[in-house]
VEXSE-304522 format. One line per field, with one value per residue (C-alpha): chain; y, z, x. Coordinates in steps of 0.5 Angstrom, whole numbers. Each point is the difference from the previous one (the first is absolute). Layout:
VEXSE-304522
chaine A  ... $
yy Y  ... $
zz Z  ... $
xx X  ... $
end
This chain:
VEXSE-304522
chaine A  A  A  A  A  A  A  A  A  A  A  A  A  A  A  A  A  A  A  A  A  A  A  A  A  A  A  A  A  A  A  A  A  A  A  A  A  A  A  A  A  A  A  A  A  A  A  A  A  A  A  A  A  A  A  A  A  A  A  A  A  A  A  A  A  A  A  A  A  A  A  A  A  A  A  A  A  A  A  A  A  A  A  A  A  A  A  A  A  A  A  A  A  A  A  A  A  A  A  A  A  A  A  A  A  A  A  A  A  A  A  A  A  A  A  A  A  A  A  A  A  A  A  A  A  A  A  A  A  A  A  A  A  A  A  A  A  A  A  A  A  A  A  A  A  A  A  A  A  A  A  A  A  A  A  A  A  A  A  A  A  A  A  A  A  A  A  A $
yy 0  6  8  5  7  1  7  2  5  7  1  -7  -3  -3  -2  -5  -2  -2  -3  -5  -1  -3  -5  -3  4  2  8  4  9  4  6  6  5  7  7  2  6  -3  4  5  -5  -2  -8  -6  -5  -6  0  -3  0  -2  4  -5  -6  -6  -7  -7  -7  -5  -7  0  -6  -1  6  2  6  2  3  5  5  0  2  6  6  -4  3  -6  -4  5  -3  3  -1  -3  -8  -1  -3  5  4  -5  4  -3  -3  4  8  -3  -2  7  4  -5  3  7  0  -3  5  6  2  8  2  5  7  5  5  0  5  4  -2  6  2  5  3  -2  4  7  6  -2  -5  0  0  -6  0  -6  -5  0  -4  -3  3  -1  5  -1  -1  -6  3  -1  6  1  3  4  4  6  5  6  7  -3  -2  -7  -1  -6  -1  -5  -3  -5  -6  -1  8  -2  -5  -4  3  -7 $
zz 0  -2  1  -7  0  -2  -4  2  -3  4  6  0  4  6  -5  -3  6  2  -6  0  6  -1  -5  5  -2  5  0  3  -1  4  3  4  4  -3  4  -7  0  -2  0  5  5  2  -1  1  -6  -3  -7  -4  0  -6  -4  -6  3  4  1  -1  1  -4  -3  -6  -3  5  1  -6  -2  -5  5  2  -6  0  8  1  2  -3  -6  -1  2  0  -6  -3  -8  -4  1  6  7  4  6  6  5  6  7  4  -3  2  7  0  -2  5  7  -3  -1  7  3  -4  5  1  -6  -5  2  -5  2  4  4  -4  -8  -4  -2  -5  2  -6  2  4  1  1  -7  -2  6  2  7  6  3  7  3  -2  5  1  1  3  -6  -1  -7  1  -1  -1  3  -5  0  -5  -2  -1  -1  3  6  2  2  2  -3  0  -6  -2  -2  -7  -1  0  -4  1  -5  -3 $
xx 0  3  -3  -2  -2  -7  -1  -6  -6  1  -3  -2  5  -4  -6  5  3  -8  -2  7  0  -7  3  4  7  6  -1  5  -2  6  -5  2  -4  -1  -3  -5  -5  -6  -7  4  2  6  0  4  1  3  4  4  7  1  -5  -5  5  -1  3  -2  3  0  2  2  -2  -6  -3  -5  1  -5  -6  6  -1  -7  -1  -4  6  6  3  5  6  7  4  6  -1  -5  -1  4  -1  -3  6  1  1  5  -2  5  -3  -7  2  3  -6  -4  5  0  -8  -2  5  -4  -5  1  -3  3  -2  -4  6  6  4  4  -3  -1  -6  -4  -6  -5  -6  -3  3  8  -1  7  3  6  1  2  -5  0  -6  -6  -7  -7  -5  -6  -4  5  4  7  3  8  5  5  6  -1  5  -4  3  7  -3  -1  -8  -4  -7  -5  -2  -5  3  -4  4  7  4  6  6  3 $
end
């Protein structure tokens, strides 16, 4: 038995992984913890950490292979040229990604102190300054706390998360 990449359809990762699981595969889909802004709210979810990739274990001579590519959410089995055996992927690197995906359990923050940011939207639109911290105001929107240059000063000023946008 010997591990394969599945290359995916895009976004559809856990779709893929349900539906071969439910045909008795051997799945493995590293995942990660990440803070995203949905709807205004702060929220912790799980993602992929290979995006549109998952692996499977298979035989080679055993297993049939066939059901694979019309799974609903698979794309196809990662391959390099056409008419050759589909990548296997080593023991050893899927022992690893195991270890490191049970040690992630701090999900990956939206923002983190000291990123760079642009202000996207109001009146300070343009502006590029320092993320300090993340706050909650009463009404439960997350504000975030930045340091802004303006006219040659440092100032810290509160804006809405949905306002500010990490410079990459």
């Amino acid at each position: 038995m010997s591990w394969y990449v599945i290359h995916t359809k895009p976004r559809q990762e856990f779709r893929a992984k349900e539906n071969l699981e439910n045909q008795n595969f051997e799945i493995f889909l590293p995942k990660l913890k990440v803070q995203k802004l949905i709807k205004k709210e702060l929220v912790i979810i799980e993602e992929p950490l290979f995006a549109r990739y998952l692996f499977i274990k298979l035989d080679q001579i055993k297993s049939n292979w066939f059901p694979i590519k019309s799974t609903k959410g698979v794309h196809q089995l990662v391959r390099f040229g056409v008419n050759v055996d589909p990548v296997q992927v080593p023991e050893d690197l899927i022992i690893q990604l195991k270890q490191i995906s049970t040690q992630i359990e701090e999900p990956k923050a939206l923002f983190i102190q000291g990123d760079p940011l642009n202000v996207v939207n109001g009146p300070f639109r343009g502006l590029q300054g320092q993320f300090i911290d993340l706050l909650s105001n009463p009404s439960g929107e997350f504000r975030a706390l930045v340091l802004v240059d303006i006219l040659g000063k440092l100032q810290k000023i509160q804006f809405s998360v949905k306002d500010i946008q990490r410079i990459a």
